[in-house]
Backbone as a printed PyTorch tensor [residue, N CA C, xyz], in Angstrom:
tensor([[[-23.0950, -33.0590, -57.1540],
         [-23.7540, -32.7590, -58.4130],
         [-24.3720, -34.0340, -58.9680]],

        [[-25.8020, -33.7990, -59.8620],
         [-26.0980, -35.2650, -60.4880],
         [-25.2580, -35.6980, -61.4660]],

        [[-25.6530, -36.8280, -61.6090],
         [-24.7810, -36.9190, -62.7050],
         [-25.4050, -36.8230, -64.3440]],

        [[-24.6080, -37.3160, -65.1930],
         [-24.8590, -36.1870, -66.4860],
         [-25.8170, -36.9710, -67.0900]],

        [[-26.6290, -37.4890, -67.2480],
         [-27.9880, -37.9130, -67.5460],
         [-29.2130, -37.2430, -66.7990]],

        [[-28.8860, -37.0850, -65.7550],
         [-30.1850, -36.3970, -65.1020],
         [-29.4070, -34.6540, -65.0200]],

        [[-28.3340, -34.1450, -65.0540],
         [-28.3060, -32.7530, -65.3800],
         [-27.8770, -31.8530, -64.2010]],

        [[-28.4380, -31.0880, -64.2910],
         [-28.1470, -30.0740, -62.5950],
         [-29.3360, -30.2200, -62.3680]],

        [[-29.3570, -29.9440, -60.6590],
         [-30.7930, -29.8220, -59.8380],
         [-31.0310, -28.3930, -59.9000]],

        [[-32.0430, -27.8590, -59.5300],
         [-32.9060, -26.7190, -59.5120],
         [-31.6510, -25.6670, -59.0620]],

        [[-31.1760, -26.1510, -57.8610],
         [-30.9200, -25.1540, -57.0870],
         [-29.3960, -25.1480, -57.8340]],

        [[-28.4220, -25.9400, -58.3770],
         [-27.5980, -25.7550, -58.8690],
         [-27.5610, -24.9800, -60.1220]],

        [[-28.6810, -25.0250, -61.1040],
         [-28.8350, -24.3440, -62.1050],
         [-29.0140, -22.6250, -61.7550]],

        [[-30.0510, -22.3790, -60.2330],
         [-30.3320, -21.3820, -59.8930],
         [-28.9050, -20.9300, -59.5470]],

        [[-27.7350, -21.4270, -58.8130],
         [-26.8250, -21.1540, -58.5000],
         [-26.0890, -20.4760, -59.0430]],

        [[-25.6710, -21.3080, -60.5730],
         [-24.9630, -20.3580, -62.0800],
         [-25.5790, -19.5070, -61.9550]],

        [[-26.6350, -19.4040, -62.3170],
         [-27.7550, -18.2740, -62.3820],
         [-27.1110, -16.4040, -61.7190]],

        [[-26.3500, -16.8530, -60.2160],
         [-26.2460, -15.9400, -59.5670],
         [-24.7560, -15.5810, -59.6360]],

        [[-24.6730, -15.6540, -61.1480],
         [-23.2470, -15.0420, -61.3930],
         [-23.2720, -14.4170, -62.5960]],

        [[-24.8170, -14.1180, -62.7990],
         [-25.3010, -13.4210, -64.2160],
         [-24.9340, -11.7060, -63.5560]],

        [[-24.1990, -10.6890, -64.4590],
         [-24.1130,  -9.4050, -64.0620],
         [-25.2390,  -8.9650, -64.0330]],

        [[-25.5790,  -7.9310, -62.9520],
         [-27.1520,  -6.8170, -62.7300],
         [-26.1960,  -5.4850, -62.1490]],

        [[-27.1610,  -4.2630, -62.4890],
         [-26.4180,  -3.3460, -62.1750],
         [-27.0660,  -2.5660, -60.7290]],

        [[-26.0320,  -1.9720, -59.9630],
         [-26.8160,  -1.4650, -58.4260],
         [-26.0180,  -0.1390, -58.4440]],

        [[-27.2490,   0.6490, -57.6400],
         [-26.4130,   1.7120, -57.6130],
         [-26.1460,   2.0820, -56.0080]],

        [[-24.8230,   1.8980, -55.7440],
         [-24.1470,   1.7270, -54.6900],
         [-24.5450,   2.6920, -53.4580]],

        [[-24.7100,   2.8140, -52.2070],
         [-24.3330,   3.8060, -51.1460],
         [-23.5890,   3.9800, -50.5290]],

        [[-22.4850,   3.7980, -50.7950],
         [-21.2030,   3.6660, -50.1390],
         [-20.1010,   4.1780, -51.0850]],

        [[-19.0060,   4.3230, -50.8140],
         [-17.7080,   4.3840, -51.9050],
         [-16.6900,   3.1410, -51.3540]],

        [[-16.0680,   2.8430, -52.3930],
         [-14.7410,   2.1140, -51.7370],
         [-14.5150,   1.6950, -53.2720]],

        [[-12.8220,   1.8070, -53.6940],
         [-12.2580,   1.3710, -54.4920],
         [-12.3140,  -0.0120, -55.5300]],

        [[-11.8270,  -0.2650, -56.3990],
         [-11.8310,  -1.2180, -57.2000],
         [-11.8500,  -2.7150, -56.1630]],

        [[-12.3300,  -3.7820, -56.1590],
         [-12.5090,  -5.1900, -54.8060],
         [-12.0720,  -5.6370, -55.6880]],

        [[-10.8280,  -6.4910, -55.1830],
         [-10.9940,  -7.9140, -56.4140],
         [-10.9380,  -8.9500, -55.4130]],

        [[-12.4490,  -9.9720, -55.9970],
         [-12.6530, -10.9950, -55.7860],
         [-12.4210, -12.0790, -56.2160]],

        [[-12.7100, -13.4020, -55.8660],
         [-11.9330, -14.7920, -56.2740],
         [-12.7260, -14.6560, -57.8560]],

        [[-13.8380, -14.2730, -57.9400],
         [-14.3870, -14.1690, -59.2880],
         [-14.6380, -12.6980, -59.7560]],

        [[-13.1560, -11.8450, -59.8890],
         [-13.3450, -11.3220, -60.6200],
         [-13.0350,  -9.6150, -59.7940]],

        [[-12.5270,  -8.5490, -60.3960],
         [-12.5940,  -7.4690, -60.0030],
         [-14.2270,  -6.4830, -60.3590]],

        [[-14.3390,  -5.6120, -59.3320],
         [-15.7630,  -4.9210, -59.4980],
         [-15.3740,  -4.0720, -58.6720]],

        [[-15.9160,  -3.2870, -59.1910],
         [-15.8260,  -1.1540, -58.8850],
         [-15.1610,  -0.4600, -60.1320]],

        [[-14.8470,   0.7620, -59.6750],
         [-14.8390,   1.2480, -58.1670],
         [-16.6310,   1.5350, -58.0550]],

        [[-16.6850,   1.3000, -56.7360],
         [-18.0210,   1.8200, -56.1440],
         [-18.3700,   3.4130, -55.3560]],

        [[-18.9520,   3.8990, -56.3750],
         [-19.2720,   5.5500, -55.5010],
         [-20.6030,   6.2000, -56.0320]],

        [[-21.1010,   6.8440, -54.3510],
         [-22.7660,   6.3130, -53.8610],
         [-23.4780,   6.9580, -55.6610]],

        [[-24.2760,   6.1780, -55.5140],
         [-25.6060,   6.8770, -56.3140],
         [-24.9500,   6.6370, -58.3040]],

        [[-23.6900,   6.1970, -58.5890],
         [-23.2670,   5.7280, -60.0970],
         [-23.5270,   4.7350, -60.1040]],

        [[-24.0400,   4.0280, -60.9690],
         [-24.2630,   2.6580, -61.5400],
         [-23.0350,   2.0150, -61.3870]],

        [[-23.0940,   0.7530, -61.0570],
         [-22.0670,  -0.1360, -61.6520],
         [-22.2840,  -1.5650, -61.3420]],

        [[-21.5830,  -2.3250, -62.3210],
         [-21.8640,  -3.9510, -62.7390],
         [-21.3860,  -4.5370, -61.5530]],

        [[-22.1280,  -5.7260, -61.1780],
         [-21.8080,  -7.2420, -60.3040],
         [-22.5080,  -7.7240, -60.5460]],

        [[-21.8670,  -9.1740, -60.2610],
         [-22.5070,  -9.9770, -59.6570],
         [-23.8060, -10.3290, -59.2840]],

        [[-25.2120, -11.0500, -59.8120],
         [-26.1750, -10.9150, -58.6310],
         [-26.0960, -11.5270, -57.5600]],

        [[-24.8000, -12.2630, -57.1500],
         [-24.7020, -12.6270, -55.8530],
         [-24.2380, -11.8030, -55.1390]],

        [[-23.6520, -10.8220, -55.5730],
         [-22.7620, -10.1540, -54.5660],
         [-23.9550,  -9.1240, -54.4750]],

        [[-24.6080,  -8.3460, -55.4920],
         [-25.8370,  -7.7070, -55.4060],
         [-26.6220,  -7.8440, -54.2140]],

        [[-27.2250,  -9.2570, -54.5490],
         [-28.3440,  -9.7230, -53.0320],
         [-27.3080,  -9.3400, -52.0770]],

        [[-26.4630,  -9.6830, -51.5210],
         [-25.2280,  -9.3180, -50.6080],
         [-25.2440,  -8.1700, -49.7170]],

        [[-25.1230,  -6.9590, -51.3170],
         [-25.1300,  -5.8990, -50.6170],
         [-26.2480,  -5.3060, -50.4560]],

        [[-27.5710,  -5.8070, -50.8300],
         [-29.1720,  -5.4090, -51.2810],
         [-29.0160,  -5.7680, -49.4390]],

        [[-29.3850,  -6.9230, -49.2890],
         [-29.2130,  -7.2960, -47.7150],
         [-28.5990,  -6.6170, -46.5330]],

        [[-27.3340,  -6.0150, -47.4870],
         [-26.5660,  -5.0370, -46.1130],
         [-27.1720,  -3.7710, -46.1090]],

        [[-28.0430,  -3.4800, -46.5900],
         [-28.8730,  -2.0070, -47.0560],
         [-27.3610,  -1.3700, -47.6860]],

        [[-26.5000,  -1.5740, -48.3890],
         [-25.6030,  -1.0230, -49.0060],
         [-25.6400,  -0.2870, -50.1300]],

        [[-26.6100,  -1.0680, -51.0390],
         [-27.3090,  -0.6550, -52.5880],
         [-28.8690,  -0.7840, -52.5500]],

        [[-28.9750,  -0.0400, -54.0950],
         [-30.1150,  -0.7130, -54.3130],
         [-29.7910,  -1.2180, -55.7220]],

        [[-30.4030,  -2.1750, -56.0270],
         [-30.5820,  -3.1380, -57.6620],
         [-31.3810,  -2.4680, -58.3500]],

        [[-30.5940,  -1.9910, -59.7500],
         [-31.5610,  -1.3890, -60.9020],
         [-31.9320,  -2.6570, -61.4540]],

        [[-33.1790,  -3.0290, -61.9430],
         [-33.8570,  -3.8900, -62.6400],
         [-33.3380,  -3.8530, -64.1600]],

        [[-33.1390,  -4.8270, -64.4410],
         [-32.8820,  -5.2540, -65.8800],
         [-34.1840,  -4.6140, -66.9870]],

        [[-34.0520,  -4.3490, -67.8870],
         [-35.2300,  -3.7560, -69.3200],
         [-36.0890,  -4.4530, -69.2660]],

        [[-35.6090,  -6.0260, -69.3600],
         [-36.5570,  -6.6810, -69.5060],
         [-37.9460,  -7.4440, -68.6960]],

        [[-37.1740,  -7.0690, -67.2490],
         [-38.0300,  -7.2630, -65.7750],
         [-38.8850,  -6.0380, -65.7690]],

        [[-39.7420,  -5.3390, -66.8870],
         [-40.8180,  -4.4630, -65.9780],
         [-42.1650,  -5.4580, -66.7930]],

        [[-43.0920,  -4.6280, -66.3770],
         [-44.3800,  -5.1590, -66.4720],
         [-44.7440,  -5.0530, -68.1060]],

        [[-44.4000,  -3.9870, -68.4200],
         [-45.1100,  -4.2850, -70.0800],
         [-43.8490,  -4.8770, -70.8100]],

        [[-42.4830,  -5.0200, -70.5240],
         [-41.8020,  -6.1250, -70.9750],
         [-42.5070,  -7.2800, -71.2290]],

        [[-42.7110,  -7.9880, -70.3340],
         [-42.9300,  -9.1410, -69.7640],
         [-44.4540,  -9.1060, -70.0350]],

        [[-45.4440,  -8.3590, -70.3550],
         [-46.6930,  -8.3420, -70.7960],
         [-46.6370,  -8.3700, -72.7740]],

        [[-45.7820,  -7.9600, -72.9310],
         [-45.0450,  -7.9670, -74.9150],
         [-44.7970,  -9.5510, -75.1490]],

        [[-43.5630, -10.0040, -74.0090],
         [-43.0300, -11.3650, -73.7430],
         [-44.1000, -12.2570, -74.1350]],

        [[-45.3790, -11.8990, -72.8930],
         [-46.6370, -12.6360, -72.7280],
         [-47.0730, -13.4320, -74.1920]],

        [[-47.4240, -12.2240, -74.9590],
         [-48.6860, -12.2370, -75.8590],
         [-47.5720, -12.4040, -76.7640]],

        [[-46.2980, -12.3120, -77.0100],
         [-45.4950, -13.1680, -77.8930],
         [-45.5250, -14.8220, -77.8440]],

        [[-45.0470, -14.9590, -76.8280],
         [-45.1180, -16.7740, -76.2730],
         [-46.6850, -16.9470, -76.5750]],

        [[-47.7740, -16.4280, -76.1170],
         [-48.7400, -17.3080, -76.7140],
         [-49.1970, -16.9630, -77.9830]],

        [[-49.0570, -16.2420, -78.7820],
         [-49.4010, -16.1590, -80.3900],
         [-48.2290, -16.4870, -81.0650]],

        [[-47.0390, -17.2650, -80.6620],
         [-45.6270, -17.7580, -82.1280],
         [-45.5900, -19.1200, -81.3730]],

        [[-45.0860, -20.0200, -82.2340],
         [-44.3430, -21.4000, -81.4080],
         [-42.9820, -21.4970, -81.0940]],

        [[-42.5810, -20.5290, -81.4800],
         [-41.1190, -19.7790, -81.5000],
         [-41.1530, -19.0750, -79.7730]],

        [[-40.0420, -19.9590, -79.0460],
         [-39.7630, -19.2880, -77.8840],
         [-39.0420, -17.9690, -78.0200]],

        [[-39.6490, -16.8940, -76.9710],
         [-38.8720, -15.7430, -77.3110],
         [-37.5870, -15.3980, -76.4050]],

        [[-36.5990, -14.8500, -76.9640],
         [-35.4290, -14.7100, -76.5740],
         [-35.5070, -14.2390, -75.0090]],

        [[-35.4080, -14.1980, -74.0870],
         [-34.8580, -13.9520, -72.8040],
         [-33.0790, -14.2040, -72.0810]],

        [[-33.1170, -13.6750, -71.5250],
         [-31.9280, -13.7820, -70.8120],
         [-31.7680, -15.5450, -70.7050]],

        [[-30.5880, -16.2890, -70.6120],
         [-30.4290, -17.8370, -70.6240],
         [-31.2390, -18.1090, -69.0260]],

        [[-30.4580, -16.7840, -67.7730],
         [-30.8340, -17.2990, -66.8760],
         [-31.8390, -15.7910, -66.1260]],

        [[-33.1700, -16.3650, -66.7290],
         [-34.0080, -15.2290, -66.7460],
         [-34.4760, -15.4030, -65.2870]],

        [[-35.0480, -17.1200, -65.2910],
         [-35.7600, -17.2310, -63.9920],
         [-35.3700, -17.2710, -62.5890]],

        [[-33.9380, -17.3570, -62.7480],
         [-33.2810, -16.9760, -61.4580],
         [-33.0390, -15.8120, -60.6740]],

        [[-32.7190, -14.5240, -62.3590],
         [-33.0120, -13.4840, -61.8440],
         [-33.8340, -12.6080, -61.6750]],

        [[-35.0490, -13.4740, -61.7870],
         [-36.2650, -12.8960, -61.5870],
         [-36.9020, -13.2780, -60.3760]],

        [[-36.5610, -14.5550, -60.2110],
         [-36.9450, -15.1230, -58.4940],
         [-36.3450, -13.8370, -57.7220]],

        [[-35.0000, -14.3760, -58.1760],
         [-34.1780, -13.6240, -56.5330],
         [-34.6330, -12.1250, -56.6090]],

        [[-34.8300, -11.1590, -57.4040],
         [-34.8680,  -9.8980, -57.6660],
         [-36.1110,  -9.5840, -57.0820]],

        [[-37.1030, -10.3880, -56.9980],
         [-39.0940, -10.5220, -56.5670],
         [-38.9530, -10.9300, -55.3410]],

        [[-37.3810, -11.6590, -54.9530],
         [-37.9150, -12.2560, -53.4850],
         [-37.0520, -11.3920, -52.5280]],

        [[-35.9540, -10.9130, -52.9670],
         [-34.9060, -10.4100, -52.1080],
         [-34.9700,  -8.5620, -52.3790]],

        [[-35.1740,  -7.9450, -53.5000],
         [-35.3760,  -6.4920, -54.1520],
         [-37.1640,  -6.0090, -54.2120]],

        [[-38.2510,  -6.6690, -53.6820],
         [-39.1550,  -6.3950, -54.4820],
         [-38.9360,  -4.3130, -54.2070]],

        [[-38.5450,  -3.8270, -53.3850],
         [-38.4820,  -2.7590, -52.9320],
         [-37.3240,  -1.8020, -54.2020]],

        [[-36.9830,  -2.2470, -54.8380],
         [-36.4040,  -1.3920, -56.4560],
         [-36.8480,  -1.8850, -57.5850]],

        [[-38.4040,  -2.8690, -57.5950],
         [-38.8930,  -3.2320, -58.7260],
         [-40.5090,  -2.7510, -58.0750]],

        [[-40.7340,  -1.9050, -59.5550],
         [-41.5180,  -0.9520, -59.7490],
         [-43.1660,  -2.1600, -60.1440]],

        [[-44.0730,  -2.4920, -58.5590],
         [-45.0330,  -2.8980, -58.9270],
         [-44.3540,  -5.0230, -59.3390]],

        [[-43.8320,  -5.1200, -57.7980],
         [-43.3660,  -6.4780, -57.9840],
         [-43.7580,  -7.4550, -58.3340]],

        [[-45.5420,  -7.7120, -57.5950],
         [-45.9160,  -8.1200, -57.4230],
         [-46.7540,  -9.1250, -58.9760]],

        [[-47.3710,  -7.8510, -59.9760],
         [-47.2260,  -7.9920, -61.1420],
         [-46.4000,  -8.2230, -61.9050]],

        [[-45.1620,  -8.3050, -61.8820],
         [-44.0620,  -8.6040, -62.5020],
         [-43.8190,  -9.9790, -62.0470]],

        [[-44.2580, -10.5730, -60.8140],
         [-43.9140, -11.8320, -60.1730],
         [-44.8430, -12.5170, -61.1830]],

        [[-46.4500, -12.4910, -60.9780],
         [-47.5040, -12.6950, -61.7000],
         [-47.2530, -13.2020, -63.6000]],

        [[-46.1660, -11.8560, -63.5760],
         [-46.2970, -12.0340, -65.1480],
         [-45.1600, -13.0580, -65.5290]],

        [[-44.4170, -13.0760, -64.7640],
         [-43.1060, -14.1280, -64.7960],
         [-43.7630, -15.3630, -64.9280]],

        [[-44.2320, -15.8330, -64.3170],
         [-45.3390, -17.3700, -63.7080],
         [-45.9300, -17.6940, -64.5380]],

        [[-46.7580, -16.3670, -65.3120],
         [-47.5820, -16.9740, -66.5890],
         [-46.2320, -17.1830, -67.7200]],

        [[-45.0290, -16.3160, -67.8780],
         [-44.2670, -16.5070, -69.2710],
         [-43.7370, -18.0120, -69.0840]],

        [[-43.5500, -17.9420, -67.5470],
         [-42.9990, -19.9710, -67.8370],
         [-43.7540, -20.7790, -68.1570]],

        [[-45.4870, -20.8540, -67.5070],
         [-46.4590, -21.8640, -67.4000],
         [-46.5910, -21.5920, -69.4160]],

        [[-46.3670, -20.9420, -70.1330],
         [-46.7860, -20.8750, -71.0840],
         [-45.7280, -21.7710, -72.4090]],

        [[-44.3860, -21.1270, -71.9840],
         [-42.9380, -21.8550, -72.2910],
         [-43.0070, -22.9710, -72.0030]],

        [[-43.1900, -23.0230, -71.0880],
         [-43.5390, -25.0100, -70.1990],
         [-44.5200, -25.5400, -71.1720]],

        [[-45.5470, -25.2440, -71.3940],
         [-46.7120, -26.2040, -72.0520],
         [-46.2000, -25.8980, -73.4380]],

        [[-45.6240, -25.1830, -73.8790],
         [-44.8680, -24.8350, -75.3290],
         [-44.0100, -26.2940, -75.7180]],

        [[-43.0960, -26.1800, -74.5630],
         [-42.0460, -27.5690, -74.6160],
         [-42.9120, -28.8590, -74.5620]],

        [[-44.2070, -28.3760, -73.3070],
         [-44.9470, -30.2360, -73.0070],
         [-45.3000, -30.6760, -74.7860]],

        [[-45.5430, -30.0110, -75.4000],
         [-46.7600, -30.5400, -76.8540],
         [-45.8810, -30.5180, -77.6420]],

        [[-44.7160, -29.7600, -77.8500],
         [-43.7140, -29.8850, -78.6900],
         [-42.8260, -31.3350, -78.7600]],

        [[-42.7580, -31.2830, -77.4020],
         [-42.0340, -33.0060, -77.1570],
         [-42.9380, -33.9060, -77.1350]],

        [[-44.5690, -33.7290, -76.6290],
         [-45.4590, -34.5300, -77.4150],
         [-45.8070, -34.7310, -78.8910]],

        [[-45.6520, -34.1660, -79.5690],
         [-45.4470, -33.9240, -81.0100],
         [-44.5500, -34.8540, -81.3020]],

        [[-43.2110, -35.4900, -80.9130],
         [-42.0000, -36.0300, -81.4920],
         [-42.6620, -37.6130, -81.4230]],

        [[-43.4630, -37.7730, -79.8740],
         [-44.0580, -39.0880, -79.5740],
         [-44.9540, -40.0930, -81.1040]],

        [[-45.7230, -38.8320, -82.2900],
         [-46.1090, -39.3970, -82.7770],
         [-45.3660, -40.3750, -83.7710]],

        [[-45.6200, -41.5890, -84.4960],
         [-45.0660, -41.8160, -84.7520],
         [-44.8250, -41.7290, -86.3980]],

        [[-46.1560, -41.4250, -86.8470],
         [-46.6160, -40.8120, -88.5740],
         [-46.1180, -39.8710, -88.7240]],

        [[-45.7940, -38.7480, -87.6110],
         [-45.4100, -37.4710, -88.4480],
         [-44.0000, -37.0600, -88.0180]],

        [[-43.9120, -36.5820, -89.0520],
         [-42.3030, -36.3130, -89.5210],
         [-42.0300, -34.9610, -88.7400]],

        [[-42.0170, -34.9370, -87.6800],
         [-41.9770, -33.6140, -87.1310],
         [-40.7270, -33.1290, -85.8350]],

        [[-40.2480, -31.8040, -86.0980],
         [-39.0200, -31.6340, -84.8170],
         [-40.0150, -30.5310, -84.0040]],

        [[-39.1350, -29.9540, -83.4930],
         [-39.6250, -28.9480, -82.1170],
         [-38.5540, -28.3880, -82.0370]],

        [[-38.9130, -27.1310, -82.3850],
         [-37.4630, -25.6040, -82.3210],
         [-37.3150, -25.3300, -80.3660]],

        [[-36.4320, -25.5090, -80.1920],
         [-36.0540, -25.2470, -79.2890],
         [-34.8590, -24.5230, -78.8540]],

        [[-34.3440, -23.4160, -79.5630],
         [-34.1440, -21.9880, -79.3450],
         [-34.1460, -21.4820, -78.4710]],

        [[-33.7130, -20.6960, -78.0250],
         [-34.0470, -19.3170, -76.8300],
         [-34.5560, -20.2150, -75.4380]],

        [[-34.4700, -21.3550, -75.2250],
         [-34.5790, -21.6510, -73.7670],
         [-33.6760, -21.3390, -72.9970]],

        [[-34.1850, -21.0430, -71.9880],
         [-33.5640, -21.1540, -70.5450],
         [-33.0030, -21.9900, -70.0140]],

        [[-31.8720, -21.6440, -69.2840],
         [-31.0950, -22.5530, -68.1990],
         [-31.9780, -24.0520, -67.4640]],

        [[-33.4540, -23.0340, -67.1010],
         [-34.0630, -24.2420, -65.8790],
         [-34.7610, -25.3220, -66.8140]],

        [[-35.3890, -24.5390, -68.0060],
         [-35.8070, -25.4090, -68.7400],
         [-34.8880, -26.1450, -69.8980]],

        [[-33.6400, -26.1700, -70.2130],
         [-33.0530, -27.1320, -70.2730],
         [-33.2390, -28.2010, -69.8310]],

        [[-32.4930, -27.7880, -68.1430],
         [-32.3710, -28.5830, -67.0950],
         [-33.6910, -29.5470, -66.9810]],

        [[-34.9920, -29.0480, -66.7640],
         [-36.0940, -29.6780, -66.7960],
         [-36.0320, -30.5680, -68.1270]],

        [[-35.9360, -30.5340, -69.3250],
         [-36.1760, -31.3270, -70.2360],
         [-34.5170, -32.4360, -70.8040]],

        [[-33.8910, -31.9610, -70.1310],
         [-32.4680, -32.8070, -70.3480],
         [-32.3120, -34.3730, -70.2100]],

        [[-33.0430, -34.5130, -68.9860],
         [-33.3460, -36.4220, -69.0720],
         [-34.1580, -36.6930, -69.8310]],

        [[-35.4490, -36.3860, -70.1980],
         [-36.3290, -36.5470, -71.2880],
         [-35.5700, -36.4320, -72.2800]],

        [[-34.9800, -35.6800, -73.1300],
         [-34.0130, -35.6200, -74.1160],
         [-33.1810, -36.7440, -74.5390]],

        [[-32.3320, -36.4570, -73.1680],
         [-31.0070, -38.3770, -73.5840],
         [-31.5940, -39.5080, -73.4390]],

        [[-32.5360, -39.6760, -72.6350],
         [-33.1990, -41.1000, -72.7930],
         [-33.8270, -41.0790, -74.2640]],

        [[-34.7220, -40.2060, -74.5440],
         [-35.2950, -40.2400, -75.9500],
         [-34.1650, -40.6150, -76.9860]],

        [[-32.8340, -40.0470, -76.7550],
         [-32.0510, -40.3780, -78.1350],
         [-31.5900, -41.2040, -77.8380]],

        [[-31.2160, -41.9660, -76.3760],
         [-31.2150, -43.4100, -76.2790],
         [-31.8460, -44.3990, -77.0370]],

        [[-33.0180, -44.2130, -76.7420],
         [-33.8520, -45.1870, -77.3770],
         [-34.0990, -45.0110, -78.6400]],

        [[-34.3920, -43.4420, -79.2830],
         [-33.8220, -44.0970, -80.5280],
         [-32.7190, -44.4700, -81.3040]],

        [[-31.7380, -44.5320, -80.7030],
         [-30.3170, -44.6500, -81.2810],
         [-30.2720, -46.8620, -81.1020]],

        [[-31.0310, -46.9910, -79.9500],
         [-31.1620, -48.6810, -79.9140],
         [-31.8650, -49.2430, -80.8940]],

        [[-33.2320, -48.3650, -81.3870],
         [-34.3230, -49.1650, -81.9940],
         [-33.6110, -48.9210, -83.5610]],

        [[-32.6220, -47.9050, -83.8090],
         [-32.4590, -47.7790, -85.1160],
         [-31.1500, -49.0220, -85.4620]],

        [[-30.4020, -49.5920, -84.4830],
         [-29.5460, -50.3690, -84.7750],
         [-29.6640, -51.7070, -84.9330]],

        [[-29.4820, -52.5070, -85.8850],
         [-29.6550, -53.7790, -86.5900],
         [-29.7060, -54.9710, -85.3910]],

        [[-30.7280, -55.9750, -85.2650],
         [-31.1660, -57.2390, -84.4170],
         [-29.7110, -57.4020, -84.8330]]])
């Protein structure tokens, strides 16, 4: 792991990520499993029920299930999302670890998400938009006349992670320049 100035790497953040619950609806039966993280079932074909998205991809892979998509993964979700993020400066609420389960769900499920491909599309623009939200917001702090913060709310796991060394070095330095020669 890095260490705690530079944060988690991509793939470690994506990692947590894959212990966010999604719901599948099973083809198989078999009783209550208990795993090192956690009991899940009972499983019987065609009822909903909660895991894991690791164990999900798992059984998505064994042709075992299929993955119901989360509310917020369809296209006019994520088209609402859109035209929220670019008309407020206010990030909008999403899941903490949205982009993980939206990768894996587009790369490993596109076959139980209705029109993936657009939903991949629309994902790409809600970050590139969140992303340049954070770039000008933390450019904003650079000035040095204006008295200004940056709400940073409702982010995500990756973008934490992405802005976390920028962060502690910044209060590094100002925590040096504010202390007496």
């Amino acid at each position: 792991m890095a260490n705690s100035l530079e944060g988690c790497s991509h793939e470690e953040v994506h990692f947590g990520g894959e212990d966010q619950e999604v719901h599948i609806l099973p083809a198989f039966a078999l009783p209550m499993v208990n795993l090192i993280g956690g009991t899940y079932g009972p499983f019987r074909p065609q009822i909903k029920v909660s895991v894991p998205l690791w164990l999900a991809l798992i059984l998505k892979k064994q042709g075992k299930c299929n993955i119901v998509a989360p509310k917020w993964l369809s296209s006019s979700s994520l088209r609402a999302v859109l035209e929220s993020e670019r008309g407020d400066e206010i990030f909008q609420a999403l899941p903490f670890h949205y982009v993980e389960i939206a990768t894996d769900l587009c790369k490993h499920s596109r076959g139980d998400l209705q029109d993936w491909s657009s939903i991949y599309d629309l994902m790409e623009n809600v970050r590139a938009v969140r992303h340049s939200k954070m770039h000008s917001g933390l450019r904003g702090l650079l000035d040095v006349h204006a008295l200004k913060g940056v709400k940073l709310s409702n982010l995500a796991s990756l973008e934490v992670s992405i802005i976390r060394k920028y962060m502690a070095s910044s209060l590094d330095h100002f925590y040096l320049s504010s202390q007496p020669p």
